[in-house]
C-alpha positions in Angstrom: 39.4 80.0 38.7 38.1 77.5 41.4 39.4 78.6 44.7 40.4 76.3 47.4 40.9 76.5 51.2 43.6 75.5 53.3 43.4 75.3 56.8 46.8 75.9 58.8 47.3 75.4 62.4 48.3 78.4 64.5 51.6 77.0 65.6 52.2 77.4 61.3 50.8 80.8 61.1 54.6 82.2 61.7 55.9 80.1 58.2 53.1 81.3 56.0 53.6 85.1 57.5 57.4 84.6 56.9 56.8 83.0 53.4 54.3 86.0 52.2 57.2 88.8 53.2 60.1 86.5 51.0 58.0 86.5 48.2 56.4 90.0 48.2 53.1 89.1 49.4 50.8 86.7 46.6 51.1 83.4 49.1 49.1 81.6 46.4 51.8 81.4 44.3 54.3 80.9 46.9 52.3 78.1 48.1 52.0 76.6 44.2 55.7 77.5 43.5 56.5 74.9 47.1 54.3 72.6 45.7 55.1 72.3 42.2 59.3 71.7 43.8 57.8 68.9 46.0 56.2 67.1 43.4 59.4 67.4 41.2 61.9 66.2 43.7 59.9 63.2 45.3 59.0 62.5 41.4 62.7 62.6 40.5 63.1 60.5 43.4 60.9 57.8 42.5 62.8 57.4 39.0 66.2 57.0 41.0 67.5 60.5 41.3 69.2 62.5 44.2 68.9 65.5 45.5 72.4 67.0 44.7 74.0 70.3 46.2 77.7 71.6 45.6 79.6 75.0 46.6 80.9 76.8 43.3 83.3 79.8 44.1 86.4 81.1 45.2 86.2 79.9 48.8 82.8 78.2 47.7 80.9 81.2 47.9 77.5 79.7 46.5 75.4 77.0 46.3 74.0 74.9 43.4 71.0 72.3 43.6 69.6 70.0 41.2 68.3 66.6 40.1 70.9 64.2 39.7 72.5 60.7 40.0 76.7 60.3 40.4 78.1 58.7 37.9 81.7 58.9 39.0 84.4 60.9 40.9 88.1 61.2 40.4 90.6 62.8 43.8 94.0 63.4 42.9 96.2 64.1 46.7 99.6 66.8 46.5 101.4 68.5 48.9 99.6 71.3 47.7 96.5 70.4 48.2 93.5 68.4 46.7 91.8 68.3 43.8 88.3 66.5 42.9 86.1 65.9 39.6 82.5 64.7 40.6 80.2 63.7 37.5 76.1 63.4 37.7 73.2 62.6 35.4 70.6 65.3 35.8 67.1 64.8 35.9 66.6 66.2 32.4 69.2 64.0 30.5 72.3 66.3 30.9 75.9 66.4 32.6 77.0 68.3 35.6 80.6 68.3 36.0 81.7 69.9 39.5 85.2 70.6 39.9 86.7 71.8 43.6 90.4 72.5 44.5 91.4 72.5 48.2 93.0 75.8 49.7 96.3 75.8 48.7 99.7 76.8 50.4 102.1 77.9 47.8 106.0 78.8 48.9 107.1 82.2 47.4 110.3 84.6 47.0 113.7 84.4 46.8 113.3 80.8 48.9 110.2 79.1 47.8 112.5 76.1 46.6 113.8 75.9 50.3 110.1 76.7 51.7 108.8 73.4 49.6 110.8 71.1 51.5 108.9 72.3 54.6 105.4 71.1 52.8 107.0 67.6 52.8 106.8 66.8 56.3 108.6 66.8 59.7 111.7 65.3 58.3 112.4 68.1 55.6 112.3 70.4 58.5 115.3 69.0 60.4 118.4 70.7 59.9 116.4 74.0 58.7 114.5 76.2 61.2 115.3 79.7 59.2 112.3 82.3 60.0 112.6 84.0 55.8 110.0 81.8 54.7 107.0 82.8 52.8 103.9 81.7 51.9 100.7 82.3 49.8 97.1 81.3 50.6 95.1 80.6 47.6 91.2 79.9 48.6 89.6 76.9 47.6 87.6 77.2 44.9 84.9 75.4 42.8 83.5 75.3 39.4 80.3 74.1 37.9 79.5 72.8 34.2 76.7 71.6 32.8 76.9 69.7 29.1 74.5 68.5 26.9 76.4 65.3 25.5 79.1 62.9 26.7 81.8 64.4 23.7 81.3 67.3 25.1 82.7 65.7 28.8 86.2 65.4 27.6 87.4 68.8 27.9 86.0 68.8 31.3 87.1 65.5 33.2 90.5 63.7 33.9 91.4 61.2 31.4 90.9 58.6 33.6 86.9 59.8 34.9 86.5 60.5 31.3 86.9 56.9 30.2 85.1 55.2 33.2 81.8 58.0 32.4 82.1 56.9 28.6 81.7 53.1 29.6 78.9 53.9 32.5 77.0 55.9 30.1 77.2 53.5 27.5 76.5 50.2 29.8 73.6 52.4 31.7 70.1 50.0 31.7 67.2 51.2 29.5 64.0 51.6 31.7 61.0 49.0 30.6 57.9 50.2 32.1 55.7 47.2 32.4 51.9 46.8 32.7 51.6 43.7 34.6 
């Protein structure tokens, strides 16, 4: 195997210690494994594609990060709270579907029907200032798919994302490399 030296300055010397402890010490392939993800993202970049991240998880308790390009997103607003459906392209011809759901605050007990009129603004409150009210706090939370085909979208999406992805995928350009 043909070895190769790299020079770093001494300000760097701090990174590549750092790097060598994360990775349990072979900084040869930690240094390959960084280079082989920089050629992949600025090559995904050239071709049009984005580096995407999302939260997944009850009160979006990790991160996901891929390839992609946005095809769509649907929002739907409630006193309750919000709701979105984002749609990508990945880099290797597949469909991401990520799903989030604002924090919601849901009136319980005996006077939940009372406690909803509170959600609808100052005016519902006037002529009701009772303290018996209760409430539950449901995180927000995220989901993540990934599909192989556009059938395979429809269980996924909104009716409405679901028919503008069909007509996006279908009406999407084919890529002619030319030679000239």
């Amino acid at each position: 195997m043909p070895n190769k030296t790299i020079y770093v300055a001494d300000d760097d010397l701090p990174l590549l210690q750092r790097a060598q402890e994360i990775t349990g010490g072979n900084l040869s392939a930690t240094i390959v494994a960084a280079l082989r993800r920089l050629v992949d993202l600025e090559e995904a970049k050239q071709t049009g594609f984005d580096e995407i991240t999302v939260k997944v998880g009850v009160g979006r308790a990790s991160v996901k990060r891929f390839l992609g390009i946005a095809l769509g997103e649907w929002t739907s607003s409630t006193a309750e709270g919000e709701e979105t459906y984002s749609l990508f392209r990945t880099s290797k011809d597949r469909f991401a579907v990520h799903h989030s759901r604002s924090e919601l605050h849901t009136p319980v007990g005996p006077n939940a029907q009372r406690s909803r009129k509170w959600s609808t603004g100052w005016r519902g409150w006037i002529g009701d200032w009772s303290p018996d009210q209760a409430w539950m706090r449901t995180p927000a939370q995220a989901t993540f798919s990934v599909v192989d085909t556009a059938e395979e979208l429809e269980a996924l999406l909104p009716p409405e994302l679901h028919a503008v992805a069909l007509q996006v995928i279908q009406d999407e350009p084919v890529v002619e490399d030319l030679d000239i």
